[in-house]
N, C-alpha and C positions, 0 to 999 in steps of 0.2 A: 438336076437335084430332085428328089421325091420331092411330093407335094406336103405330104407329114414332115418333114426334113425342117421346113422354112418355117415352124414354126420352135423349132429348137435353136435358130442360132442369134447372135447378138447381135447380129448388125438388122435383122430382123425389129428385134422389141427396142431397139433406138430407133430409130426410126418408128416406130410406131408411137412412143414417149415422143418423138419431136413432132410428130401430126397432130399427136394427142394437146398440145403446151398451147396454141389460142383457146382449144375447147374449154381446158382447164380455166384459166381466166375466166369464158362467158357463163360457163356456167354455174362458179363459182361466185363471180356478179350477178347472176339469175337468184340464186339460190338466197342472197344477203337481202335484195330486194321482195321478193316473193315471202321469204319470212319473217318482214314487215307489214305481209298483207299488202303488198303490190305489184303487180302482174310487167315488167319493162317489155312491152313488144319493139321499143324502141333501140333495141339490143343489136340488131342488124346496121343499123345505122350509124349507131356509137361505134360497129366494129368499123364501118369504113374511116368514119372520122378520126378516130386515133389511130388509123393505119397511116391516113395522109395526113396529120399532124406533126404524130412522130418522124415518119421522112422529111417531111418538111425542114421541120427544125434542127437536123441533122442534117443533112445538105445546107443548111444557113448559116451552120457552126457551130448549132449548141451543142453539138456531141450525144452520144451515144444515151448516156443517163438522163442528159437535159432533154432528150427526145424522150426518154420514157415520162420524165415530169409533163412536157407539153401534152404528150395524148392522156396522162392521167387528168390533166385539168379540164380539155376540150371535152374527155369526156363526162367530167363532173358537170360540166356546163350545160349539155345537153340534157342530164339526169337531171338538174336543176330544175331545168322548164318543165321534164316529163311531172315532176315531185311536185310542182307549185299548180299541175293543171290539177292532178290526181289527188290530190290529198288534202288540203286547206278548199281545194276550189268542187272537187268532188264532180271532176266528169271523167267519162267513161275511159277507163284504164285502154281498151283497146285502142278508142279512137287516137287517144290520144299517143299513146306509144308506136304505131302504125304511122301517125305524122310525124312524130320526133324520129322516125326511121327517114321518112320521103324529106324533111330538112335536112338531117345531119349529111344524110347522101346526098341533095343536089350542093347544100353550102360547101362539101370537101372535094364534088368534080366542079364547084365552080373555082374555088380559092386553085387548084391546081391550074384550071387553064388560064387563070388569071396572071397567077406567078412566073406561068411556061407558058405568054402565048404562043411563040416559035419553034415550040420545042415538040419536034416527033415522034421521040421515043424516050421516057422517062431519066432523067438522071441517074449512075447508081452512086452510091454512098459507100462505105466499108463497115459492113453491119458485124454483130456480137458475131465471135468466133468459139469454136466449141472449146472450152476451157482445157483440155488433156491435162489435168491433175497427176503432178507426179507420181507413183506407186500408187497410188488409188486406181488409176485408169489403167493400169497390166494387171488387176486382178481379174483372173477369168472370167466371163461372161458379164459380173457384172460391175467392170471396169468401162467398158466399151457403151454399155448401156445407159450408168446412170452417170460416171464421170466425164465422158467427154460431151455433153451436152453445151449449152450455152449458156449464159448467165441468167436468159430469160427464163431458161426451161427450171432452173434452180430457185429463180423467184415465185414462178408458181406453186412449185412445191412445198415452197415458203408459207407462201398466202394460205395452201388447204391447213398446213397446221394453224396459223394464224385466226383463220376461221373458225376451226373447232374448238379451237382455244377458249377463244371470245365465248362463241355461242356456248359452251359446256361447261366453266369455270368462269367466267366472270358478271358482275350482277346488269353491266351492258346487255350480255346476251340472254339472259334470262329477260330483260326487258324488251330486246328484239322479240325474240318467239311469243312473247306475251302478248306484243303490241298484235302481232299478225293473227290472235287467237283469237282474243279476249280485248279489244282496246276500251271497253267499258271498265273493265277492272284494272288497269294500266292508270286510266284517269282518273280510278278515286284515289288510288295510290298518290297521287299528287305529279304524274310524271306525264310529260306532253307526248300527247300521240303522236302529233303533227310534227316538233321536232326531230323523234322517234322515226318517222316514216320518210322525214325529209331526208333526215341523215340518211339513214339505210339506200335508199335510192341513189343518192349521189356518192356513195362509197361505193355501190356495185356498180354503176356506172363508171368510175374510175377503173375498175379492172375490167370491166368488159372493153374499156378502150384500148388495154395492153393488151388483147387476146388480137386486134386489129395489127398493134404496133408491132407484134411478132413479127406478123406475116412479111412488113417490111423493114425491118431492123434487124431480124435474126433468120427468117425461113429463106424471105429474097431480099437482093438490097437496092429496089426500088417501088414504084407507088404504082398500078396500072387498073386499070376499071375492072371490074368484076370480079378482084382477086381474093374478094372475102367469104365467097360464092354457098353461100348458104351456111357458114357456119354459127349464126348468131342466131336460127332458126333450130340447128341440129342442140346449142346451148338450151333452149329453151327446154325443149323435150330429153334431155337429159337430167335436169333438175328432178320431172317426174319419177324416170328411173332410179335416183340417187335419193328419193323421199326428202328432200331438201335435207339432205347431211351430207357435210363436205366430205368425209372419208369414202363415200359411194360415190361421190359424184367426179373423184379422183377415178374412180374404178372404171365410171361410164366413159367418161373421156377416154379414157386408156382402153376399152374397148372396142369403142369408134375407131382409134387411132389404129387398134389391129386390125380390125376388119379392114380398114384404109389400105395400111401399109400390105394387107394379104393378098390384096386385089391386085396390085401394082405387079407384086412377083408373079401373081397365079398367072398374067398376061404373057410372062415371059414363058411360064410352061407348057401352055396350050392353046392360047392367045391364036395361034394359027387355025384351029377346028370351034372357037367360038368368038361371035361377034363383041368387037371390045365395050359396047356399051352393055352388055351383061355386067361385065367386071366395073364398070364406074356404076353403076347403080348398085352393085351386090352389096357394100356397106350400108346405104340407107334401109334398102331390105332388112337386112341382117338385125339393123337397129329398131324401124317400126315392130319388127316381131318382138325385141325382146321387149321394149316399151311396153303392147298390148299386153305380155306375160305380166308384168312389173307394175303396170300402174292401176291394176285391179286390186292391188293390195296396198297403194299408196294410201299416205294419211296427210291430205292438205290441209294446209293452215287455215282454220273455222272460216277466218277473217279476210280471207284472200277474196283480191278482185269488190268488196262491199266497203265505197266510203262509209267515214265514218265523221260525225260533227259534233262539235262538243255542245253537251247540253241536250241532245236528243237521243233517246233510247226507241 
């Protein structure tokens, strides 16, 4: 197949929508947190954690949904702690998100080897199946693409309307973006920063845990070490490229996910005259540069990364 080819067909941009579907989540929980004016480094961590939650609790019984509730709460939980260091207590957003990364990750390889000490190779589970929607899914190109996806891939796509919703039409998100700007004028208004920021945090924490719970509920269908492999890193730096707006930040995911899914075939075309680690690095590549294009024009939140305490200006 030409190499121009593989970017015209459907099985192509499905697959790059299905690599795309945890980024969407983390960075879409980046994006709710950060424009409350709080930085979550602890994003990597939460992805492991609600990867090995969700399996968890689906191999225990609770089924498939009751697994996406377990990694939504594990990861509320963890946003919690990041929310109550950062914000009411006012230390340092990195330290502190950098340790909720090194907790969330050894409490979810400890709870694993705890639950399995005998066990060699991971249980599998029978994870979300790709929906094939009657007559919607034989429409040409993009039958294949967007309707045979999986339920997870559909709830993401949920959540970016969800988000822009909130944030552009309701007086919540007008008070999100406020808090992240301005939170001196948030609190003469009469509205707490602190709840404001708590929330926000532990909401995007909640969906950067399903960006984890994908990978083992819908992408594979078990739990194994390092299988989250830098994408709660790559979430972060897509928020910059998507200027904290959800409709971009759909865009940047879905980009990542091409250059992903591009590398994978370009291996099969030529893979023999260049070494394969060109092509596993060529998406990060691809990404750092457009970032550096992108975030020389970005507009961050005033408020970002700077506690804030009531009563002091």
């Amino acid at each position: 197949m030409d190499i121009l080819q593989i970017l015209l067909t459907d099985t192509f941009w499905e697959a790059a929508l299905r690599i795309a579907t945890p980024l969407i989540f983390g960075v879409l929980g980046a994006l709710i947190c950060e424009r409350a004016g709080v930085l979550n480094l602890g994003i990597e961590g939460i992805f492991v954690a609600g990867a090995m939650a969700g399996w968890l609790a689906v191999w225990l019984g609770a089924g498939l949904w009751g697994g996406i509730v377990v990694a939504m709460l594990t990861g509320g939980f963890f946003g919690l702690i990041h929310a109550i260091l950062t914000v009411p207590l006012g230390l340092s957003q990195h330290v502190s998100g950098l340790g909720v990364t090194m907790l969330a990750t050894s409490v979810s390889y400890f709870t694993y080897r705890t639950a399995l000490p005998n066990v060699s190779s991971p249980p599998r589970i029978e994870p979300f199946r790709p929906l094939d929607i009657p007559l919607l899914s034989d429409i040409p190109f993009l039958g294949p693409v967007l309707f045979q996806q999986t339920a997870m891939t559909w709830l993401a796509l949920f959540f970016v309307a969800l988000v822009w919703w909130v944030f552009n039409r309701t007086p919540l998100g007008v008070a999100l973006r406020a808090v992240g700007d301005n939170p001196d004028a948030v609190d003469a208004q009469g509205l707490s920063v602190y709840g404001l920021r708590i929330g926000a945090v532990v909401a995007g924490s909640m969906l950067m845990a399903l960006g984890g719970a994908f990978l083992t509920m819908s992408a594979f269908d078990a739990f194994f070490f390092g299988m989250v492999n830098g994408r709660g890193w790559i979430s972060i730096a897509l928020v910059i490229f998507a200027s904290w707006r959800p409709g971009k930040a759909l865009l940047g995911a879905l980009l990542f996910g091409a250059f992903d899914a591009f590398q994978v075939r370009l291996q099969t075309e030529v893979g023999a005259f260049i070494p394969p680690q060109i092509f596993l690095m060529a998406p990060y590549v691809l990404s750092i540069i457009t970032l550096v294009v992108v975030a020389r024009r970005a507009d961050y939140p005033r408020a970002l990364l700077k506690p804030w305490f009531k009563g002091q200006r």
